[in-house]
C-alpha positions as CSV (number, residue, x, y, z in Angstrom):
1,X,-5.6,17.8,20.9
2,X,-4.9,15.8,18.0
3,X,-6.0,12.6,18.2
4,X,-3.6,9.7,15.8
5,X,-4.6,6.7,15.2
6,X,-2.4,3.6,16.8
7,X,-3.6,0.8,14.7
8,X,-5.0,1.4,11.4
9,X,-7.8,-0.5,9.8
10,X,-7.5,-3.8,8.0
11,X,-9.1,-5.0,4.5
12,X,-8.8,-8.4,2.7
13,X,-7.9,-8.9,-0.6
14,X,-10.8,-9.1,-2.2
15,X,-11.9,-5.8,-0.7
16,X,-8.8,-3.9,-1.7
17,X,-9.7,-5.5,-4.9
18,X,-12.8,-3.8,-5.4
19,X,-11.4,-0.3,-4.0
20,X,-8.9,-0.7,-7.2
21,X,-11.7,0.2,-9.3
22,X,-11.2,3.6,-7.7
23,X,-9.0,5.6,-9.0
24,X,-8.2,7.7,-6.1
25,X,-6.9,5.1,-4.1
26,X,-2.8,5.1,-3.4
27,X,-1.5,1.3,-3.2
28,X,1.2,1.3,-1.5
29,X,4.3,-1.8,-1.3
30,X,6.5,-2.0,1.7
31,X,8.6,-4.5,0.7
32,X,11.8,-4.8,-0.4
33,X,12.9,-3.3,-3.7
34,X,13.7,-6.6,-5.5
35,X,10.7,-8.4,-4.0
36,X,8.6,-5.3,-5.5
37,X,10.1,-5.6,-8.9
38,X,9.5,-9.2,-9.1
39,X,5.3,-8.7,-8.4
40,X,3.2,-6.1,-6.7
41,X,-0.1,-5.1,-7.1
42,X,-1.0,-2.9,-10.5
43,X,-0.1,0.4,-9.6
44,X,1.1,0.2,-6.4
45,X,4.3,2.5,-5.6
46,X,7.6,0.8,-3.9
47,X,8.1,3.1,-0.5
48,X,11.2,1.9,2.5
49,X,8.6,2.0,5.5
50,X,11.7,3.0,7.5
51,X,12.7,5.7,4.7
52,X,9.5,7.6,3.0
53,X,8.8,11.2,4.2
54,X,4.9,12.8,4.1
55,X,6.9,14.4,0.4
56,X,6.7,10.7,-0.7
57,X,3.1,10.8,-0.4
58,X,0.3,12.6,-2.1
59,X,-0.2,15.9,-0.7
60,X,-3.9,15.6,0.2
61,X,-4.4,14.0,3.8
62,X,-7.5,12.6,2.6
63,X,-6.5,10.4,-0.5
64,X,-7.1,6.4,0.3
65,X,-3.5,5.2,1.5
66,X,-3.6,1.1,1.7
67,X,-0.3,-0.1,2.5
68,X,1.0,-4.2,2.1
69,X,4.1,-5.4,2.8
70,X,4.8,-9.5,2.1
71,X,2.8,-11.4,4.3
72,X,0.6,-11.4,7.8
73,X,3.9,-12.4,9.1
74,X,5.1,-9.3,9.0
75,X,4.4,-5.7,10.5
76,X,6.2,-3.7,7.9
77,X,2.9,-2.2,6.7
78,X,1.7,-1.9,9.9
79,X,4.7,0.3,10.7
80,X,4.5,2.2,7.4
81,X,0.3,2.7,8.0
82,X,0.7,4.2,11.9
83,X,3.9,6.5,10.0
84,X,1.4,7.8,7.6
85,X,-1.4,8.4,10.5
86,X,0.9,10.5,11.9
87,X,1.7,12.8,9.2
88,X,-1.5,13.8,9.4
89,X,-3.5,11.0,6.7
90,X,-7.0,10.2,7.7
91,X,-8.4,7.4,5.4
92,X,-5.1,4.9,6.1
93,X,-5.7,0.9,5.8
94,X,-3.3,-1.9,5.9
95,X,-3.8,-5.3,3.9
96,X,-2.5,-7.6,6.4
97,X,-2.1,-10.5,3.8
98,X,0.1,-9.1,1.7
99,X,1.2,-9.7,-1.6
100,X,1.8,-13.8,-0.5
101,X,-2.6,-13.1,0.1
102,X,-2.4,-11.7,-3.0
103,X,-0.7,-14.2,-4.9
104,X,-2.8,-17.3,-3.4
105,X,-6.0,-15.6,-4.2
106,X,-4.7,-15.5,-8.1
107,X,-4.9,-11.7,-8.1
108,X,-3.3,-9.6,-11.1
109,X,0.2,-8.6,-10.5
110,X,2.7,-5.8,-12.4
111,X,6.1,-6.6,-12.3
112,X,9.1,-4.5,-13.3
């Protein structure tokens, strides 16, 4: 029987930093469009945790899925990281700081 993950694991910033460097690696932002277009991490893509489909995602289950959302406050990545688990994704992590964590460490940020 298939065994999926309930919780996924957690990095800090400064790790998902360094896992940038890697190109394989699929940032993903959970929050809100207009929060997303205002700062999110370089090329991180905008998903609805409530909304995105396994077609919203990249079709290997082993690509590097790290999800945020805005801050440790909230569990929207969470959700959106235990959603992706279950459509099958092995290497799943959540960055429980968010972009707020983000921010405060003066990380790069895209906007638009």
């Amino acid at each position: 029987m298939l065994q999926v993950k309930t919780t996924c694991p957690e990095l800090t910033v400064d790790e998902v930093a360094e896992l940038m460097e890697d190109s394989r690696i699929i940032l993903i932002d959970v929050n809100p469009r207009r929060r997303w277009a205002s700062g999110h991490l370089p090329g991180a893509i905008n998903l609805d945790p409530n909304e995105f489909t396994a077609d919203d995602l990249p079709p290997s289950k082993l690509t590097t899925l790290i999800f945020y959302c805005n801050d440790t406050n909230s569990h929207a990545s969470r959700y959106a990281a235990q959603k992706a688990a279950r459509f099958g994704y092995t290497d799943v992590f959540t960055m429980p700081a968010g972009i707020r964590g983000w921010l405060a460490a003066r990380k790069p940020v895209a906007a638009g």
